[in-house]
C-alpha positions in Angstrom: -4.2 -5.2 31.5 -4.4 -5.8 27.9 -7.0 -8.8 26.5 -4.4 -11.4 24.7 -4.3 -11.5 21.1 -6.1 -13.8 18.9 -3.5 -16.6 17.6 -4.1 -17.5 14.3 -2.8 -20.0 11.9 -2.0 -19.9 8.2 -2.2 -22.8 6.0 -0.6 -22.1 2.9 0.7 -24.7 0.1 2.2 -21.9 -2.4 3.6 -18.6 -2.7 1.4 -17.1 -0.2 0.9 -14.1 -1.3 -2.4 -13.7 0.8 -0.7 -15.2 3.7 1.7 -11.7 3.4 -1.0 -9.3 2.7 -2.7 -10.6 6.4 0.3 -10.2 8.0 1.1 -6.2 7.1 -2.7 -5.8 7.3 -2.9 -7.0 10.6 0.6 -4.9 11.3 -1.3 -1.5 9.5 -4.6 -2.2 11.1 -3.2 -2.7 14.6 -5.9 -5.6 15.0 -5.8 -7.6 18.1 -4.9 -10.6 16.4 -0.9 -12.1 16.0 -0.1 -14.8 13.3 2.2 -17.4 15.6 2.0 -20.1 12.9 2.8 -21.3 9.3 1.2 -25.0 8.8 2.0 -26.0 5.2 1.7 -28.9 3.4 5.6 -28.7 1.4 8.5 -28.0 3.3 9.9 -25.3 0.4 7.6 -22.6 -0.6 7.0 -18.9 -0.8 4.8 -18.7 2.7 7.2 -20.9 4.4 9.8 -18.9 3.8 7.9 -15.2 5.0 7.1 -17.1 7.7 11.2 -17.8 8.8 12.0 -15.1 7.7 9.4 -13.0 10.1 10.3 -15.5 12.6 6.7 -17.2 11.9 6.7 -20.8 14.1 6.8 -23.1 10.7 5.6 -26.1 10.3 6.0 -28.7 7.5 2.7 -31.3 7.7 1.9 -33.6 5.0 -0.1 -37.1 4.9 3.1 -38.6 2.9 5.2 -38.2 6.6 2.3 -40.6 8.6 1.1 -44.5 8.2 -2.5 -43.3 8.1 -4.7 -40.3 7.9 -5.5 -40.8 11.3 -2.1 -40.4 12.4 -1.7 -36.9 10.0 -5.0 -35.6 11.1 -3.8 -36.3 14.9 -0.6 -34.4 14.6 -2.2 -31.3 12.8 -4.7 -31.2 16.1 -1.6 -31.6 18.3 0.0 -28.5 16.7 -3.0 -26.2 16.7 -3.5 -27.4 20.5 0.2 -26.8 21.9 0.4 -23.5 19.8 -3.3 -22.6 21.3 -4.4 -21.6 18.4 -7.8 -19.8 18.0 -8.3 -19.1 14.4 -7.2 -20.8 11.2 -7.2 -19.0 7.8 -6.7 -21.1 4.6 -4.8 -19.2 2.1 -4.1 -21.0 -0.9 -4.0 -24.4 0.7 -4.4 -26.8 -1.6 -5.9 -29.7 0.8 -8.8 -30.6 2.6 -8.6 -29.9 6.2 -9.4 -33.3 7.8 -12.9 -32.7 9.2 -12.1 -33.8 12.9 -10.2 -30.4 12.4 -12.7 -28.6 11.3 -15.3 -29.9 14.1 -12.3 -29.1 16.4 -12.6 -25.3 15.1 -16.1 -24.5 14.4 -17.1 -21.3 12.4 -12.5 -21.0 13.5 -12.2 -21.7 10.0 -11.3 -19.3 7.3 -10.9 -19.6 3.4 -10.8 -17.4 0.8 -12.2 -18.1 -2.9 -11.4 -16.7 -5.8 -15.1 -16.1 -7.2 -18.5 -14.9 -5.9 -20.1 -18.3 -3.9 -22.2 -20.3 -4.3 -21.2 -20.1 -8.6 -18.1 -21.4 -8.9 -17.4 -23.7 -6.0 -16.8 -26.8 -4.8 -14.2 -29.6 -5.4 -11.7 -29.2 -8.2 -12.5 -25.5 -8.1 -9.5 -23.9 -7.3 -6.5 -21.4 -9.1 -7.0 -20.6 -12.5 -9.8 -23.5 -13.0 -12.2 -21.1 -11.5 -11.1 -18.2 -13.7 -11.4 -20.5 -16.8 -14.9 -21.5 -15.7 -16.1 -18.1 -15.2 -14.9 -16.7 -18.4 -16.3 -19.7 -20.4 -19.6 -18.9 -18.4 -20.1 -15.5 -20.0 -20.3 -13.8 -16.9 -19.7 -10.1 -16.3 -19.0 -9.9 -12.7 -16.5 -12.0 -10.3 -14.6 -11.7 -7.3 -13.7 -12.8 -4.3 -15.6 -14.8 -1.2 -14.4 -15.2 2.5 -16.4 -18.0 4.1 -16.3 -20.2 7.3 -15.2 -23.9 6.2 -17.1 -26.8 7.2 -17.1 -30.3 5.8 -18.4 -29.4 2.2 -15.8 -27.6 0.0 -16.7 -24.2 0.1 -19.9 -24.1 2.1 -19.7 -22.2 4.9 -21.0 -19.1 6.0 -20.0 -16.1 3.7 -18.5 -13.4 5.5 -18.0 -11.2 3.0 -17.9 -10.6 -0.8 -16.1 -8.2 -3.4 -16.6 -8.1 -7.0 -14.2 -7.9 -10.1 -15.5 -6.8 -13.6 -14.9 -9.8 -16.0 -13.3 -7.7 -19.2 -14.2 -9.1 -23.0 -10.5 -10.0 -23.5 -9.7 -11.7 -20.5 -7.7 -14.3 -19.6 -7.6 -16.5 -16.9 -4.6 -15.5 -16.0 -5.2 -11.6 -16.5 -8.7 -12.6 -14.5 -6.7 -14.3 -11.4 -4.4 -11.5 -11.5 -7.0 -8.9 -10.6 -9.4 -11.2 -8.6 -5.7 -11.8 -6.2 -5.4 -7.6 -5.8 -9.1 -7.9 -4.6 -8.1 -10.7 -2.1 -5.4 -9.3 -0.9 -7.6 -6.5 0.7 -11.0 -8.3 1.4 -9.2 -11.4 3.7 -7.9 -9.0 6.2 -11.2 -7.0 6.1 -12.8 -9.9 6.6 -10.9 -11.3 9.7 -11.2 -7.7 11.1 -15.2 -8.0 10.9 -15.1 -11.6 12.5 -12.6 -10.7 15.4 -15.2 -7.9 16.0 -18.4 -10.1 15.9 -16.3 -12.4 18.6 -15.3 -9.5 20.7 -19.4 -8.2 20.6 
């Protein structure tokens, strides 16, 4: 008799681009892991859409739909619990998961940065305000960080870590661009080493 899959979550706000790469990684890799929900905070967007069409539960969640935070934050533990999921990956999700989420789902909590941790992190950090800030830094090297959340933006444990040249004529955008390639791969190697550590 086979083990049961890991059930993991998505929480995208965007296009979802990494939430796609996962999925065909997880597909390619054969990895004992199944993505049985889209949790997004707009009811139109890119992931939401992969998600119907791959016939991806989807859900629309925001704190405009509740009376209080309380109530939101309750209803986001509700659906992780009757969907039993065991993982949550953040990919491109542009809110702060309540922390009585992430105490729910300890070192279950997965994000993915676009720069090398600890430089470049916390609050307001995020899209191309990280590429900008890197660029205006002088540095020569970024990248990409996967890291367990906890209640400090972008704190957690680092799983794991690829870097990006920065090139003299960059961008921000031409940055992003190649920093998002590098994501694509390292999030799914990166879930693959942490379904192995929990299977040890």
């Amino acid at each position: 008799m086979t083990n049961r899959k890991t059930r993991l979550a998505v929480f995208c706000s965007g296009g979802g681009s990494n939430f796609q790469a996962l999925y065909h990684a997880i597909k390619r890799k054969k990895l004992s892991a199944e993505i049985v929900l889209c949790l997004s905070n707009r009811s139109r967007c890119g992931a939401m859409e992969f998600a119907r069409e791959h016939k991806i539960k989807d859900v629309h969640l925001s704190e405009k739909q509740f009376p209080s935070f309380d109530a939101f934050t309750e209803a986001m533990l509700e659906t992780l619990r009757s969907n039993e999921i065991d993982l949550i990956l953040l990919a491109g999700y542009m809110r702060k998961v309540p922390d009585a989420v992430v105490g729910a789902f300890p070192e279950r909590i997965l994000n993915i940065h676009p720069a090398l941790l600890p430089k470049f992190g916390g609050e307001g950090m995020y899209g191309l305000n990280v590429h900008a800030a890197v660029i205006a830094s002088g540095e020569t090297i970024s990248g990409a960080t996967v890291h367990l959340v906890n209640e400090e933006y972008d704190k957690g444990r680092v799983l794991m870590q690829q870097t990006v040249p920065v090139m003299p004529d960059d961008s921000a955008e031409k940055l992003a661009e190649r920093v998002l390639a590098c994501e694509h791969q390292l999030y799914a190697e990166a879930l693959e080493k942490l379904l192995g550590e929990q299977e040890a």
